[in-house]
TORKOL-4160 file (C-alpha; in steps of 0.2 Angstrom, whole numbers, padded with zeros to 4 digits, m for minus):
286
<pt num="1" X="0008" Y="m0033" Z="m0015"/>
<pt num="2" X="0018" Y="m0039" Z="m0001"/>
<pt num="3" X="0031" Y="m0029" Z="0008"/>
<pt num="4" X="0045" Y="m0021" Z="0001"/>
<pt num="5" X="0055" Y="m0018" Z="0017"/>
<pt num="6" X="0062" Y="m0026" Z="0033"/>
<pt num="7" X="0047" Y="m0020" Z="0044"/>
<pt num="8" X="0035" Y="m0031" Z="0052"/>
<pt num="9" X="0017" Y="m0025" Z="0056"/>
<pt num="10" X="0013" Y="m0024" Z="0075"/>
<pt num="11" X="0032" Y="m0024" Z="0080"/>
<pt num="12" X="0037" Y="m0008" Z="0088"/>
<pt num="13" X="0055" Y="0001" Z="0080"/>
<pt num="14" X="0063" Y="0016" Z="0086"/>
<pt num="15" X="0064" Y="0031" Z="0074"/>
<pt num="16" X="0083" Y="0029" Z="0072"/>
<pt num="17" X="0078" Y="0011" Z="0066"/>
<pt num="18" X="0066" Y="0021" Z="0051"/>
<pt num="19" X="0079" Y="0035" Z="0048"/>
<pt num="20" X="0090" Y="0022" Z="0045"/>
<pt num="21" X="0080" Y="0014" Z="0032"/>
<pt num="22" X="0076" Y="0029" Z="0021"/>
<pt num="23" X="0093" Y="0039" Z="0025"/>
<pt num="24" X="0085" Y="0052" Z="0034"/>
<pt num="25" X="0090" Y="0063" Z="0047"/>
<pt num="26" X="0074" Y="0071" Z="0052"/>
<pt num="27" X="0071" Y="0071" Z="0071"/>
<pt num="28" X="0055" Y="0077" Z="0074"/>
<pt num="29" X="0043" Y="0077" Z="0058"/>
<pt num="30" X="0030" Y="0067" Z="0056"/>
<pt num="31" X="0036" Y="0062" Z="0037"/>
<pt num="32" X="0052" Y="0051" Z="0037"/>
<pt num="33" X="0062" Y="0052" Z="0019"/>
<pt num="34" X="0078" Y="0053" Z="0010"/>
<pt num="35" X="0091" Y="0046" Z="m0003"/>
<pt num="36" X="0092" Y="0029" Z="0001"/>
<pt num="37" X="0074" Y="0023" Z="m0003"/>
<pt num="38" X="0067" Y="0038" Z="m0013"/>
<pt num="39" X="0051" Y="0029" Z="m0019"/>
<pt num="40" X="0046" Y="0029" Z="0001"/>
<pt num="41" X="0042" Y="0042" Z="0012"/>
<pt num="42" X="0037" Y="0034" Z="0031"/>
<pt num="43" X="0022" Y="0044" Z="0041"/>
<pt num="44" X="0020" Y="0043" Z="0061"/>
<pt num="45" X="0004" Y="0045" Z="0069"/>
<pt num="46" X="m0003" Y="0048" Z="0085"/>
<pt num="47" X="0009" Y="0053" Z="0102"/>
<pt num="48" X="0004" Y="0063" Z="0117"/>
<pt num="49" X="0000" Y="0080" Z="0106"/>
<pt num="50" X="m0011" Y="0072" Z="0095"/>
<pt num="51" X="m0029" Y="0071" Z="0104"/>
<pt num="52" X="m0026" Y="0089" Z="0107"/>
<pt num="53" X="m0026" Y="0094" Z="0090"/>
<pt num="54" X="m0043" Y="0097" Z="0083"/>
<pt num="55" X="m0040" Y="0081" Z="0072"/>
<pt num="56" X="m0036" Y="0063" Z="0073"/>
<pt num="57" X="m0028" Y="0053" Z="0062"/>
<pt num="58" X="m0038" Y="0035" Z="0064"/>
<pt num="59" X="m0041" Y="0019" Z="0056"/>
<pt num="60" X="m0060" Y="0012" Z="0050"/>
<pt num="61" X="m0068" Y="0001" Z="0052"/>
<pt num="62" X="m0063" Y="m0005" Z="0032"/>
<pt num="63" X="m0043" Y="m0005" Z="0037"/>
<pt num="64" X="m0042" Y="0011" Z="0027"/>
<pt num="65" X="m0033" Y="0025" Z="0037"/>
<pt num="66" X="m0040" Y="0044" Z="0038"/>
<pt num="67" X="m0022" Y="0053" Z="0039"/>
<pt num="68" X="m0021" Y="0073" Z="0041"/>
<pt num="69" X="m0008" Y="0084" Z="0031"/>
<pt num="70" X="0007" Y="0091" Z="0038"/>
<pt num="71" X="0012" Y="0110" Z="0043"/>
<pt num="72" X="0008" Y="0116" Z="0060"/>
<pt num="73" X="0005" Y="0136" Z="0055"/>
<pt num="74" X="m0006" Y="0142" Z="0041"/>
<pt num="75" X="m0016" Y="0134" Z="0027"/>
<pt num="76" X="m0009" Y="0118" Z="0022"/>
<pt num="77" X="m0004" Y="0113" Z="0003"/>
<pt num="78" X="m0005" Y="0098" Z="m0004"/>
<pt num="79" X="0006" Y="0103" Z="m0019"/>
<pt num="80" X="0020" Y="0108" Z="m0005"/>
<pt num="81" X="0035" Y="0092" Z="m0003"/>
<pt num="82" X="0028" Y="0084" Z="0011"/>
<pt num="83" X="0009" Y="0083" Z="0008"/>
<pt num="84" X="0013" Y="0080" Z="m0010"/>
<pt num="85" X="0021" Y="0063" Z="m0006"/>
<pt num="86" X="0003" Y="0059" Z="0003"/>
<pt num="87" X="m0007" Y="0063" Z="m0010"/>
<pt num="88" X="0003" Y="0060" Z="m0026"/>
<pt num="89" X="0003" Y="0043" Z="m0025"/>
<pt num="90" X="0021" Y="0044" Z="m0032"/>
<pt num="91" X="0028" Y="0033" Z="m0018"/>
<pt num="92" X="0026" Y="0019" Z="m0005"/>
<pt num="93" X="0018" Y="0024" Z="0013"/>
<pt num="94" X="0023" Y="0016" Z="0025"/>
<pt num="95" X="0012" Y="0021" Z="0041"/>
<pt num="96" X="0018" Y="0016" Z="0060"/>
<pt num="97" X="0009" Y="0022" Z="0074"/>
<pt num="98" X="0020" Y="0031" Z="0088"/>
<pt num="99" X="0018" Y="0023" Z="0106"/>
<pt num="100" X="0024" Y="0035" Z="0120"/>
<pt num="101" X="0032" Y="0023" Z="0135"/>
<pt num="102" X="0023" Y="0023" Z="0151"/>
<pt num="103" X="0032" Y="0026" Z="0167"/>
<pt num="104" X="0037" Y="0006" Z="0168"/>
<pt num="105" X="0045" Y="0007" Z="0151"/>
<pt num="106" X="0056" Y="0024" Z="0155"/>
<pt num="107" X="0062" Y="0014" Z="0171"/>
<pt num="108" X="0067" Y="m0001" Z="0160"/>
<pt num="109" X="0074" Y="0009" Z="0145"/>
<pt num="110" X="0082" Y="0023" Z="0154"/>
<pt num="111" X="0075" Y="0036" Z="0145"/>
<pt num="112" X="0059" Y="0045" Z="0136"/>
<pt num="113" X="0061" Y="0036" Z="0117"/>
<pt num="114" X="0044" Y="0033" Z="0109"/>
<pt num="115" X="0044" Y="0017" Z="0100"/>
<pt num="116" X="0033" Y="0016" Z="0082"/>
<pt num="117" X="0023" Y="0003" Z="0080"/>
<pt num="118" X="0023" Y="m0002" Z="0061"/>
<pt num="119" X="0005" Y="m0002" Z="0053"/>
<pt num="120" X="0007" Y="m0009" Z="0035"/>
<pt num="121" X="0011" Y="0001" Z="0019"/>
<pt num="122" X="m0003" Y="0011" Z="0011"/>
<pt num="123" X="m0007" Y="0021" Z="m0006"/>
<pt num="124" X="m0018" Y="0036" Z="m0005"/>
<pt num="125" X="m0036" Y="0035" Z="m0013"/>
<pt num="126" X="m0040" Y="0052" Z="m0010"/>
<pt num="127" X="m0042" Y="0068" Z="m0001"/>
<pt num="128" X="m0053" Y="0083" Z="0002"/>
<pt num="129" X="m0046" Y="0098" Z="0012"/>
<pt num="130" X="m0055" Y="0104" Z="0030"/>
<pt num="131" X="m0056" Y="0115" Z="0041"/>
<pt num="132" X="m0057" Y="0111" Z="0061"/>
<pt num="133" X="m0067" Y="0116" Z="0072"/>
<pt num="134" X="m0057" Y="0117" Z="0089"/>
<pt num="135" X="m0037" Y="0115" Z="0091"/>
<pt num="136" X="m0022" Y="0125" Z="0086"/>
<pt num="137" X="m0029" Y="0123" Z="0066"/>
<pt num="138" X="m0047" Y="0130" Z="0071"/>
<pt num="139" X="m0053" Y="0137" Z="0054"/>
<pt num="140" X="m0038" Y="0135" Z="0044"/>
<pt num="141" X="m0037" Y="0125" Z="0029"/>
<pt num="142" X="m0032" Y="0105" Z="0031"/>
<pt num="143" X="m0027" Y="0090" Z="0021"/>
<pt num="144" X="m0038" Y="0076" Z="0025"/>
<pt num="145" X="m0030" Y="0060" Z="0015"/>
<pt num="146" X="m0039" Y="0043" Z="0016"/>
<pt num="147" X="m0025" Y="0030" Z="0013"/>
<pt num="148" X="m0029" Y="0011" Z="0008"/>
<pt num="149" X="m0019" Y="m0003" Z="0012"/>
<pt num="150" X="m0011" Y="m0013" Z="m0003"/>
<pt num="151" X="m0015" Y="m0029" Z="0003"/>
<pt num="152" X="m0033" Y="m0023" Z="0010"/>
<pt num="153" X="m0042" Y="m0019" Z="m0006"/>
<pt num="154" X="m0049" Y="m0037" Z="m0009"/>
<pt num="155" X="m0052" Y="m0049" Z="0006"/>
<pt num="156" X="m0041" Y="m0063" Z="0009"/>
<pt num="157" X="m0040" Y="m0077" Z="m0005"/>
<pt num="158" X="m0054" Y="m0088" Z="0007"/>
<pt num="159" X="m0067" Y="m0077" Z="0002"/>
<pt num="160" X="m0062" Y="m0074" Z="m0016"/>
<pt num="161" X="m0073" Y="m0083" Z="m0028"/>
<pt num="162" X="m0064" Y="m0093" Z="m0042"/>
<pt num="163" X="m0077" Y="m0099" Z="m0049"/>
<pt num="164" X="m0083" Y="m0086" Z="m0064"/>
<pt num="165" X="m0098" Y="m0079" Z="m0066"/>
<pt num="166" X="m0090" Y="m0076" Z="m0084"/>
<pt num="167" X="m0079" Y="m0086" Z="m0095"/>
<pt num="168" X="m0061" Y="m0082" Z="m0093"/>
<pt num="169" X="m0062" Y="m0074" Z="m0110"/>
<pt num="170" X="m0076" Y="m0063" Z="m0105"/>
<pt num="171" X="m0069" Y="m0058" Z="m0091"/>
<pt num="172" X="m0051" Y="m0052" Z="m0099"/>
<pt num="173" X="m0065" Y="m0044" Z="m0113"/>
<pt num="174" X="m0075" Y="m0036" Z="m0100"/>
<pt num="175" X="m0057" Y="m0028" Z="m0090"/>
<pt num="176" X="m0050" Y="m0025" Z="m0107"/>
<pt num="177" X="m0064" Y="m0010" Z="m0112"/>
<pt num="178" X="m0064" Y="m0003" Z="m0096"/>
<pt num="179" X="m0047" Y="0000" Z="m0097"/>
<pt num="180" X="m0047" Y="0006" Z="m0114"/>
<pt num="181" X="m0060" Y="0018" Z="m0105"/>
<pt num="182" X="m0048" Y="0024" Z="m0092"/>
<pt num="183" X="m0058" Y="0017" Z="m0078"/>
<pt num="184" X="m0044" Y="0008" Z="m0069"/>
<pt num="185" X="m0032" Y="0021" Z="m0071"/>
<pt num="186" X="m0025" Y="0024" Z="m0054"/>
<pt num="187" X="m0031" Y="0041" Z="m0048"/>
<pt num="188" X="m0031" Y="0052" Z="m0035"/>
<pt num="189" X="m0050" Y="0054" Z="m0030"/>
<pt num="190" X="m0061" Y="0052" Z="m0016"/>
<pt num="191" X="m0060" Y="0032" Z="m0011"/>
<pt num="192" X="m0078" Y="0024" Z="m0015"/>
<pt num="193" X="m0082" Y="0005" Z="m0019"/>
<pt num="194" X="m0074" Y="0003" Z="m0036"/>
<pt num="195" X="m0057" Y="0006" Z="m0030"/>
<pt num="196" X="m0062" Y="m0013" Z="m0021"/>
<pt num="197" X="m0072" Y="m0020" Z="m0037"/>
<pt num="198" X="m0056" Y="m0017" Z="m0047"/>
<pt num="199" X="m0042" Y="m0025" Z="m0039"/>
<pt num="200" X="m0056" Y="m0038" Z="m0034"/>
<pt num="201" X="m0059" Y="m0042" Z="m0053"/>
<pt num="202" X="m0042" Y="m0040" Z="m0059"/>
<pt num="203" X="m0036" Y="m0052" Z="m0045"/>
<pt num="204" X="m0049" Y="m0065" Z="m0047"/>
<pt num="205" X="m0042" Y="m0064" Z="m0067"/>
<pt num="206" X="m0025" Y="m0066" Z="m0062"/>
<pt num="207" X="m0028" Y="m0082" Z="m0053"/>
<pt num="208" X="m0037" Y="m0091" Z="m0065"/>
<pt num="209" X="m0027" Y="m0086" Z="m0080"/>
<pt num="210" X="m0014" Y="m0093" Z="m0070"/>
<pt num="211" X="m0023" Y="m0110" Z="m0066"/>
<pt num="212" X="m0013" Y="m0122" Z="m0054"/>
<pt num="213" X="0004" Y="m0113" Z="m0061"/>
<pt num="214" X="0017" Y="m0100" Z="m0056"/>
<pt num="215" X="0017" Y="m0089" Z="m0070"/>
<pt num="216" X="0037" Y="m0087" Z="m0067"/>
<pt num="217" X="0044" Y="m0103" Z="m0065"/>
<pt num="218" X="0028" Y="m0115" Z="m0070"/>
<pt num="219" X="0030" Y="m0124" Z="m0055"/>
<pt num="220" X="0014" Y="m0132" Z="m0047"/>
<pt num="221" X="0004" Y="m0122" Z="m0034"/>
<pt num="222" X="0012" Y="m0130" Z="m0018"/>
<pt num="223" X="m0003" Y="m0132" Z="m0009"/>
<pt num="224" X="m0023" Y="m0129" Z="m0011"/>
<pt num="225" X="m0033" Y="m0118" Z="m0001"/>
<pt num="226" X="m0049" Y="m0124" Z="0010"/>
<pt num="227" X="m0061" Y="m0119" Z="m0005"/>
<pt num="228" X="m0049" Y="m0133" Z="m0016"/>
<pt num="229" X="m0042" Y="m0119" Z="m0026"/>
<pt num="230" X="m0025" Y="m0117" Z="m0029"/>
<pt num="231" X="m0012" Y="m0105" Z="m0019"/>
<pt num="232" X="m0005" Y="m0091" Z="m0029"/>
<pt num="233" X="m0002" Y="m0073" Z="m0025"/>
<pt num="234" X="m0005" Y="m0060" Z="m0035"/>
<pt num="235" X="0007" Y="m0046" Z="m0040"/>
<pt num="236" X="0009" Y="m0030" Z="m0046"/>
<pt num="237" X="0026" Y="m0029" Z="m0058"/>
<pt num="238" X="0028" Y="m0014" Z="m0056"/>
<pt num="239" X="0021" Y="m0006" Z="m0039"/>
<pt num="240" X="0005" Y="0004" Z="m0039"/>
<pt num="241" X="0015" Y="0016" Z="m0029"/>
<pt num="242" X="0028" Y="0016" Z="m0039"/>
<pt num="243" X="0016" Y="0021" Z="m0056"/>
<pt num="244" X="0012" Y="0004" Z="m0061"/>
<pt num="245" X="m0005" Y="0003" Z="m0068"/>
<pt num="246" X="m0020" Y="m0009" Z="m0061"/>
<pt num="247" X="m0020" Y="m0017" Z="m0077"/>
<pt num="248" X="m0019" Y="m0037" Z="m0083"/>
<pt num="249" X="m0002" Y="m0033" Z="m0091"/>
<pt num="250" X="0006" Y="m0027" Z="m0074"/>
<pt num="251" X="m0001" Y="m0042" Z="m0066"/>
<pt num="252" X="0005" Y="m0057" Z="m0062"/>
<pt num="253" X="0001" Y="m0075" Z="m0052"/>
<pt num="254" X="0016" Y="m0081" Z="m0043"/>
<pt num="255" X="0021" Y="m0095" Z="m0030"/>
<pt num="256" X="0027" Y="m0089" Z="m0013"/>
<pt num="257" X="0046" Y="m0093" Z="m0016"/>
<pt num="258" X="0045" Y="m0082" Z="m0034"/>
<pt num="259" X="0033" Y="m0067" Z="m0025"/>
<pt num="260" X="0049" Y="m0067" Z="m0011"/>
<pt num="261" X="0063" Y="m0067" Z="m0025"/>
<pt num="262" X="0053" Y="m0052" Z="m0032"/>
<pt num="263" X="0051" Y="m0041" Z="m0019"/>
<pt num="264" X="0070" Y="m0044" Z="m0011"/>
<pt num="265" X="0079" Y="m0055" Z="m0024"/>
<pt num="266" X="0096" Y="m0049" Z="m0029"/>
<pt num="267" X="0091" Y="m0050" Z="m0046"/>
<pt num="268" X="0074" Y="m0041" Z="m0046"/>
<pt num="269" X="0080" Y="m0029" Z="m0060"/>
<pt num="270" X="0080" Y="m0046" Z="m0070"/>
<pt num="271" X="0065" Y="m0056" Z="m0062"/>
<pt num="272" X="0054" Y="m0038" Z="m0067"/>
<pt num="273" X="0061" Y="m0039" Z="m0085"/>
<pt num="274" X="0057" Y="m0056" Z="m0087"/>
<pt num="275" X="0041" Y="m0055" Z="m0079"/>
<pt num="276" X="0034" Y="m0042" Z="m0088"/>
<pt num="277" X="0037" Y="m0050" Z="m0104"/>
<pt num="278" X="0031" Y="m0067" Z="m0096"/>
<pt num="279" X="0014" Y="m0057" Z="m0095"/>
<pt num="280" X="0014" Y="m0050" Z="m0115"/>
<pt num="281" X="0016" Y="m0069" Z="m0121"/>
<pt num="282" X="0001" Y="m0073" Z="m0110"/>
<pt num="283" X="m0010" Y="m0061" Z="m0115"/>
<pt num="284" X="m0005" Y="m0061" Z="m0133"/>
<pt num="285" X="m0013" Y="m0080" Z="m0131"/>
<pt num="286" X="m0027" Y="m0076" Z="m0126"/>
């Protein structure tokens, strides 16, 4: 699920570049929203307070991200605004990590401005609440959110096996009852390995459903990977952030040039529609 937004991961912005995006004009918080781009909410981490806190937010050793609620005083609430769009999983989480300038930088730039250095875009897979044990939030009670990236759940197409262990029918048959078991309903739960396994079978499904083809425009694969397998990517129609479900009906195998259109096309309206009913004549055939 590639990005859906102008930033690039590792380059650094300043917040009136993020504000801009989302139509915000929040100065200070650490959660960047508003009208413009309602299904994302943009989170900062880190800067000189940070290591002071009791907490820090991290990233393992998986690419997944521990990520602490907001509110400075009291017990925090992940059903309030800020910490619900966290935890929800009702929108796309954008997640830069904030870079104070060091006395070079202040000479050069003429001011203090921390630059936010973009980390990739994220769903939550769960959280569990805490209670520090040093820091301004000593004892009280704190989100603690793990956050997944969308393109980290399975590794990168070289070490994705196309070769099934099942049959292709098998393998739709095998996805098909556990989703009719509400297995790989998205939910909001303490991340374990099956949040891996599934977009690691439905992903390995996609592609060979797909064969050498775009699903879209039927075009040729236009190159093969160094296992010989085609390249296609995956997509989810409708974003996982966005309430699309992991399911084969949502996904779909698509060239490069088709995955751009869909994602920043100025038809995507259309491209979704199409796409979607692209997918129920597949599956119908099989």
């Amino acid at each position: 699920m590639p990005d859906n937004h102008p930033f690039l991961a590792g380059r650094s912005y300043l917040r009136d570049k993020l504000m801009e995006f989302v139509g915000s004009k929040q100065q200070q918080s650490g959660l960047i929203y508003g009208p413009k781009e309602p299904g994302v909410v943009i989170i900062t981490s880190g800067g000189r307070h940070s290591k002071n806190s009791g907490y820090e937010d991290k990233q393992n050793d998986d690419g997944s991200w521990t990520y602490y609620g907001q509110g400075r005083k009291g017990d925090q609430d992940p059903g309030r605004k800020g910490n619900s769009m966290l935890v929800s999983g009702q929108r796309s989480i954008l997640l830069f990590q904030t870079k104070e300038p060091n006395a070079a930088e202040v000479r050069k730039q003429g001011n203090h401005k921390k630059r936010y250095v973009f980390k990739g875009e994220f769903i939550p897979a769960g959280y569990e609440i805490i209670r520090p044990e040093r820091g301004p939030r000593k004892g009280l009670q704190t989100i603690r959110v793990t956050l997944v990236p969308t393109e980290g759940f399975v590794p990168l197409e070289e070490s994705i096996a196309l070769e099934p262990e099942l049959s292709l029918e098998d393998m739709r048959s095998d996805i098909l009852a556990q989703q009719h078991a509400g297995q790989l309903d998205k939910s909001i739960k303490k991340i374990t390995a099956k949040v891996y396994e599934r977009y690691d079978k439905i992903k390995k499904y996609t592609l060979l459903r797909a064969g050498e083809h775009c699903e879209y425009c039927k075009a040729k694969a236009p190159f093969r990977k160094k296992d010989g397998s085609p390249y296609l990517e995956v997509h989810h129609i409708l974003r996982l952030a966005d309430f699309g479900d992991d399911k084969i009906e949502n996904v779909i195998a698509l060239c490069p040039n088709c995955h751009r259109e869909a994602h920043h096309g100025e038809n995507k309206e259309r491209i979704y529609k199409e796409m979607l009913l692209t997918v129920e004549k597949v599956e119908k055939r099989q």
